[in-house]
C-alpha positions in Angstrom: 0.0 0.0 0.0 1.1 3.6 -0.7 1.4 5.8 2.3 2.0 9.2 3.1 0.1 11.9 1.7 -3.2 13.3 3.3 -6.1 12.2 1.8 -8.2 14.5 -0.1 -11.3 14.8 -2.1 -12.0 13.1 -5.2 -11.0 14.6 -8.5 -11.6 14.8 -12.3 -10.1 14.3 -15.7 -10.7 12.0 -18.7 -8.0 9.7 -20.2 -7.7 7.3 -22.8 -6.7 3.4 -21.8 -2.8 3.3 -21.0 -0.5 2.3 -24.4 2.9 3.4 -24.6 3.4 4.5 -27.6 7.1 5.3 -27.4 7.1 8.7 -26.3 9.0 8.0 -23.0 8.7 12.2 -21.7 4.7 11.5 -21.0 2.8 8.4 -21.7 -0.7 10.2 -21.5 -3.5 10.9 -23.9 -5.3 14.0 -23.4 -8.9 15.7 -25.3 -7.3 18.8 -25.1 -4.2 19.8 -26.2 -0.6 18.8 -24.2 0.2 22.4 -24.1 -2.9 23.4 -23.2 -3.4 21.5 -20.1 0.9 22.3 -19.1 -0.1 25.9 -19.5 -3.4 26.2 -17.4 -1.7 24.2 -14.6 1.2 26.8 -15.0 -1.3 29.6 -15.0 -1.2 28.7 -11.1 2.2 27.8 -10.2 4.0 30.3 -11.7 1.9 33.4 -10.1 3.6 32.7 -7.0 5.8 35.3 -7.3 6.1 39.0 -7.5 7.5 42.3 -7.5 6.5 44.2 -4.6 7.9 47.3 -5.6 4.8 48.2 -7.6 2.2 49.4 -5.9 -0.8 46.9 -5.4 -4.5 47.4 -7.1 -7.2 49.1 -5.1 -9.6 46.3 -5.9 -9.0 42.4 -5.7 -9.2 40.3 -8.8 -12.3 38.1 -9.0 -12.6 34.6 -7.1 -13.5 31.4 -8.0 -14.3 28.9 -5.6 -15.5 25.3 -6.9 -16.9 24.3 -3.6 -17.8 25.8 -0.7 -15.1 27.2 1.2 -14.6 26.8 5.2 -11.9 29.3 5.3 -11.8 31.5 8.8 -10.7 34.6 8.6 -8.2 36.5 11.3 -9.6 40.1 11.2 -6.3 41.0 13.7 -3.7 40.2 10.5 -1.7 42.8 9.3 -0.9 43.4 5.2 2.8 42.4 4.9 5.4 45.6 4.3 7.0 45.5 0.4 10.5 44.2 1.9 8.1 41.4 3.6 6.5 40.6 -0.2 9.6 40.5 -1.9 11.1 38.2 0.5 8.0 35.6 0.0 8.1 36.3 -3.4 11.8 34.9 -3.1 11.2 32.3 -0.7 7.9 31.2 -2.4 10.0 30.6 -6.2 12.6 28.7 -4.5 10.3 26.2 -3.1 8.3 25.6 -6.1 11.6 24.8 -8.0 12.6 22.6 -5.3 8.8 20.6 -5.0 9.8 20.6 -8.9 12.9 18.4 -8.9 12.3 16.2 -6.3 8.3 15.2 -7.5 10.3 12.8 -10.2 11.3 10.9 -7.1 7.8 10.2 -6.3 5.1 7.1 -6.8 1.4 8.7 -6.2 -2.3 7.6 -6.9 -4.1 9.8 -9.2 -7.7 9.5 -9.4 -9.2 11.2 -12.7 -13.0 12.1 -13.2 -14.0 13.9 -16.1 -17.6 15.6 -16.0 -19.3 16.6 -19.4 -20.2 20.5 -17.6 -18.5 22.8 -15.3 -21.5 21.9 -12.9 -20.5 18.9 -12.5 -23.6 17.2 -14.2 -22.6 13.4 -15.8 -19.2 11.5 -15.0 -18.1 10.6 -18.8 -15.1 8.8 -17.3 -13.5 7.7 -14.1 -10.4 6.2 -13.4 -8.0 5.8 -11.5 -4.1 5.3 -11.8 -0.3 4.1 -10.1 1.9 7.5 -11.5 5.6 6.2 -11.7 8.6 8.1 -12.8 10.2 6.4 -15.9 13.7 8.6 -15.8 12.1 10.7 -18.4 9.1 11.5 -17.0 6.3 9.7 -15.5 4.4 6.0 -16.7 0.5 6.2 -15.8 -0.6 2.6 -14.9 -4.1 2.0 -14.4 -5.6 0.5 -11.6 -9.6 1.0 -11.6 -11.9 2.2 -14.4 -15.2 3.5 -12.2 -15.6 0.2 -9.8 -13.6 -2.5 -11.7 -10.4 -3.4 -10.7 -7.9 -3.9 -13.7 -7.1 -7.6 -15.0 -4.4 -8.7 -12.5 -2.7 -9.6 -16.0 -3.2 -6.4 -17.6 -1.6 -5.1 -14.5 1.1 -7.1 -14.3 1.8 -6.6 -18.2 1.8 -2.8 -17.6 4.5 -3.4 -14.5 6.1 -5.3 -17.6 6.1 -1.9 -19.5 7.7 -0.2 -16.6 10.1 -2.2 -16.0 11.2 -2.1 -19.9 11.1 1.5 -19.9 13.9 1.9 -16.6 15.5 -0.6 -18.8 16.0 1.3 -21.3 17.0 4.7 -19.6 19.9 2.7 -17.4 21.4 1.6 -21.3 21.1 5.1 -22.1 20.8 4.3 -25.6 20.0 6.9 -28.5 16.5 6.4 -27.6 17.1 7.2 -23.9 19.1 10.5 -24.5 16.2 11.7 -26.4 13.8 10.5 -24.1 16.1 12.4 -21.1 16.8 15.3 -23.8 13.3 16.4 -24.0 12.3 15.9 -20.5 15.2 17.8 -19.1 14.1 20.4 -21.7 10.6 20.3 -20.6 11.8 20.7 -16.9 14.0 24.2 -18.1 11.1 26.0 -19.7 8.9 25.3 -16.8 11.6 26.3 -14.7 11.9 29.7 -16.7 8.2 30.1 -16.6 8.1 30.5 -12.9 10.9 32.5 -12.7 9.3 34.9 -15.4 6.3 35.1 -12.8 8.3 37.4 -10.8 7.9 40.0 -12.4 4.5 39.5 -14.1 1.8 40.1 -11.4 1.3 43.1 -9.3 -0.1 41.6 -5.9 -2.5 42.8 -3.3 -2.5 41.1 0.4 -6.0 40.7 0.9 -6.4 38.6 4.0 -5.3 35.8 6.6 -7.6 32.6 6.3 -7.3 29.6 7.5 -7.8 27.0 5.0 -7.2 23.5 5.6 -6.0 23.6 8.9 -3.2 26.0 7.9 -2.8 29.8 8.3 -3.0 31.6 4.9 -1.7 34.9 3.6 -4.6 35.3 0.6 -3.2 37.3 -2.5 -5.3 39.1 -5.7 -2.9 38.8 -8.5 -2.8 40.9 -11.5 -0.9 41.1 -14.4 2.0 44.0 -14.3 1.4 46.2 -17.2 5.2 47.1 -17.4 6.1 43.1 -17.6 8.0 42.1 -21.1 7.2 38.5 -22.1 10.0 36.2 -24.2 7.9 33.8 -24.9 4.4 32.4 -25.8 3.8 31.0 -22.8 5.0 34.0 -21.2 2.8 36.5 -23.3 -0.3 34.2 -21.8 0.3 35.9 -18.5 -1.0 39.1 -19.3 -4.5 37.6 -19.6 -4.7 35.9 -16.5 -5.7 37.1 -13.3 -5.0 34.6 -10.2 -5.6 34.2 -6.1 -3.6 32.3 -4.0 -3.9 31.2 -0.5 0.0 30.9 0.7 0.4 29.2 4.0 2.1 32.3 6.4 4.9 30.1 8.2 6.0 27.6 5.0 5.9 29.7 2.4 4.1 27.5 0.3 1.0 27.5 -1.7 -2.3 25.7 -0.1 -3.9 26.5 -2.8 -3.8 28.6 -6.1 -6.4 29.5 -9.0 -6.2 31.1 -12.1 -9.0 32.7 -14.5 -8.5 33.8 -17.7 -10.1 37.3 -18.6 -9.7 37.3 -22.2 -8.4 34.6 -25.1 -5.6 33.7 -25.4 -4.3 32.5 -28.7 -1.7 30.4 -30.1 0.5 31.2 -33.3 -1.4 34.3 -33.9 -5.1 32.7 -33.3 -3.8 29.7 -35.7 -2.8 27.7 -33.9 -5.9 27.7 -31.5 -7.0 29.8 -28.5 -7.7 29.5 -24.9 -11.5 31.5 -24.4 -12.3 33.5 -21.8 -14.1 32.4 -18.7 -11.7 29.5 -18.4 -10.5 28.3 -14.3 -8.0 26.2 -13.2 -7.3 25.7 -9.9 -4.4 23.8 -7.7 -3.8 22.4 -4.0 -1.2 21.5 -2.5 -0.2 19.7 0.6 2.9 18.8 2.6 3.4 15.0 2.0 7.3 15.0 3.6 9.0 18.0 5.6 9.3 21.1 3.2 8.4 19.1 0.5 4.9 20.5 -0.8 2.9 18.5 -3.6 -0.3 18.8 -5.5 -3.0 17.0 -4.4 -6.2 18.3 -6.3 -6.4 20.0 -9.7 -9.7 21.4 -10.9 -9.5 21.8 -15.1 -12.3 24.1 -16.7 -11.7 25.5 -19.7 -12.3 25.9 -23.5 -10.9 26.4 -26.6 -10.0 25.8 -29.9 -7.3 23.7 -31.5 -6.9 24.8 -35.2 -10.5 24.7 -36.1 -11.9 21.9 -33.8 -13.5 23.1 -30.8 -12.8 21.1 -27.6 -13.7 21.2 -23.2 -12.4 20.2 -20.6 -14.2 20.1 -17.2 -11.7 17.6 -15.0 -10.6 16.9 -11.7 -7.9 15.8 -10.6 -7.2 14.3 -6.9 -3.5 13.1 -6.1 -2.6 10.7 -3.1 -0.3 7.8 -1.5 3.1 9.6 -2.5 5.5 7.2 -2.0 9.7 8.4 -2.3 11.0 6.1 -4.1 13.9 7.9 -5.4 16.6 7.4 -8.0 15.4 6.0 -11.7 17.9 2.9 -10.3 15.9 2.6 -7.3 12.3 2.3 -9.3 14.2 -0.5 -11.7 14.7 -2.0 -8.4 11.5 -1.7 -7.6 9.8 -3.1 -10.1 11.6 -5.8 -10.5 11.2 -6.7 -7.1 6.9 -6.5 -7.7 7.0 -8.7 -10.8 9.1 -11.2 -9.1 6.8 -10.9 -6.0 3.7 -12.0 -8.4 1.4 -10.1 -5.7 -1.2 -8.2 -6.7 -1.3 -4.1 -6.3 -2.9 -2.8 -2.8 -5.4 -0.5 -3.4 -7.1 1.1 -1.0 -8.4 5.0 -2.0 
């Protein structure tokens, strides 16, 4: 059995049955677009810091709140001085990077739900998945579909999979360099993103709550007219507001969410677009000391990829994180569970 994160509320997206089809970076299939989904969840992640020499907004960007919130508020908090936001703003990127690197030496459940409206009216699909890192990215291997279990064959030929994959990256064939090539790639530009963060929102402190048990400094987020994009990615901040809910002694997130007040496009509008009105918020929780991870994404959004349209209404919850460390160390691992024979503990 996987042990050690909190458990949390069940989530939602839709994915297709598991087939590796040799792209060893992410062995996922999405309805929307991969860079799509990478920049909504980045949306949130990378407004976590600021510049606090600019002065904040009079008013408060918008909220979003999927489900009722149970949030207390501390009426005797004081708004943080600018030296205090630019220190968080510090402190907050440099644990993001560091939740970054070490997530790849984490096992986790992911339970995926995907709902045909943002109301959360029908359950199209519902799933539920072993995340494993691969060396060059992460393997998903499925353990439920709604109430059935998977095959205990199909789930032994997916460790098979795993196992071939950990294989490969330890020869560190051609195939493998790529494979590590475009992950470590992957890993830069993401890292870049939130660094460019820092100077893309103007922030205003607009209360203490506490949210999940922890006490939370709450920020508005808007973006900084004055901020100069190098990228397309980049440029896509200027059209999202967000609110976060930093815990006040970690200097972590709790949770994030992100709105997007007008479309964004892609390759001039050619590409596709990102509408308006689209949400995506993020949780996190602290699943080892200092070591904050997500635990519940909430996908709503639409868009348009060349000239097809396409939604995605999705949650996400993640659970059972499990260290198992080097890309050696899950070879070792897997190994040692196809030799065992044993069937997979589940227990959500």
């Amino acid at each position: 059995m996987l042990m050690g994160a909190p458990r949390t509320r069940r989530i939602v997206v839709s994915v297709q049955p598991l087939r590796y089809a040799g792209n060893l970076t992410e062995t996922r299939h999405m309805r929307a677009p991969l860079a799509i989904r990478i920049l909504a969840t980045s949306l949130v992640l990378t407004a976590v810091v600021w510049e606090a020499d600019v002065p904040p907004l009079a008013s408060p960007a918008a909220s979003f709140s999927p489900e009722p919130s149970a949030a207390q508020h501390d009426s005797t908090a004081l708004a943080p001085s600018d030296a205090d936001l630019r220190a968080l703003g510090q402190k907050l990127v440099a644990n993001q990077h560091r939740n970054d690197e070490v997530l790849d030496e984490y096992e986790r459940l992911e339970h995926y739900v995907d709902r045909t409206s943002a109301a959360k009216s029908n359950t199209t699909e519902d799933r539920t998945y072993r995340v494993v890192p691969t060396g060059g990215g992460t393997l998903k291997i499925l353990l439920k579909d709604g109430d059935k279990l998977v095959d205990p064959a199909e789930y032994r030929r997916q460790l098979q999979l795993w196992q071939s994959i950990l294989e490969m990256m330890a020869r560190n064939d051609s195939r493998a360099q790529t494979a590590a090539e475009k992950y470590a790639k992957r890993k830069r530009e993401r890292a870049q993103f939130v660094d460019a963060a820092g100077s893309a929102y103007v922030p205003t402190w607009a209360a203490r709550e506490t949210r999940n048990g922890r006490s939370c400094d709450v920020f508005d987020l808007r973006p900084d007219p004055n901020f100069h994009p190098h990228s397309m990615f980049q440029a896509a901040l200027a059209h999202v507001t967000a609110k976060l809910w930093v815990d006040h002694d970690a200097a972590q997130i709790v949770r994030g969410e992100a709105y997007v007040n007008s479309d964004i496009s892609f390759g001039g509008g050619f590409l596709g677009k990102l509408y308006r009105g689209s949400v995506v918020a993020l949780e996190q929780s602290e699943i080892a000391p200092a070591i904050w991870l997500p635990t519940r994404y909430d996908y709503d959004f639409s868009g348009r990829k060349f000239l097809f349209p396409f939604e995605q209404h999705q949650t996400i919850e993640a659970s059972h994180y499990r260290r198992i460390g080097s890309p050696n160390d899950a070879l070792a691992l897997a190994r040692n569970e196809l030799a065992a024979g044993a069937p997979f503990s589940y227990d959500p």
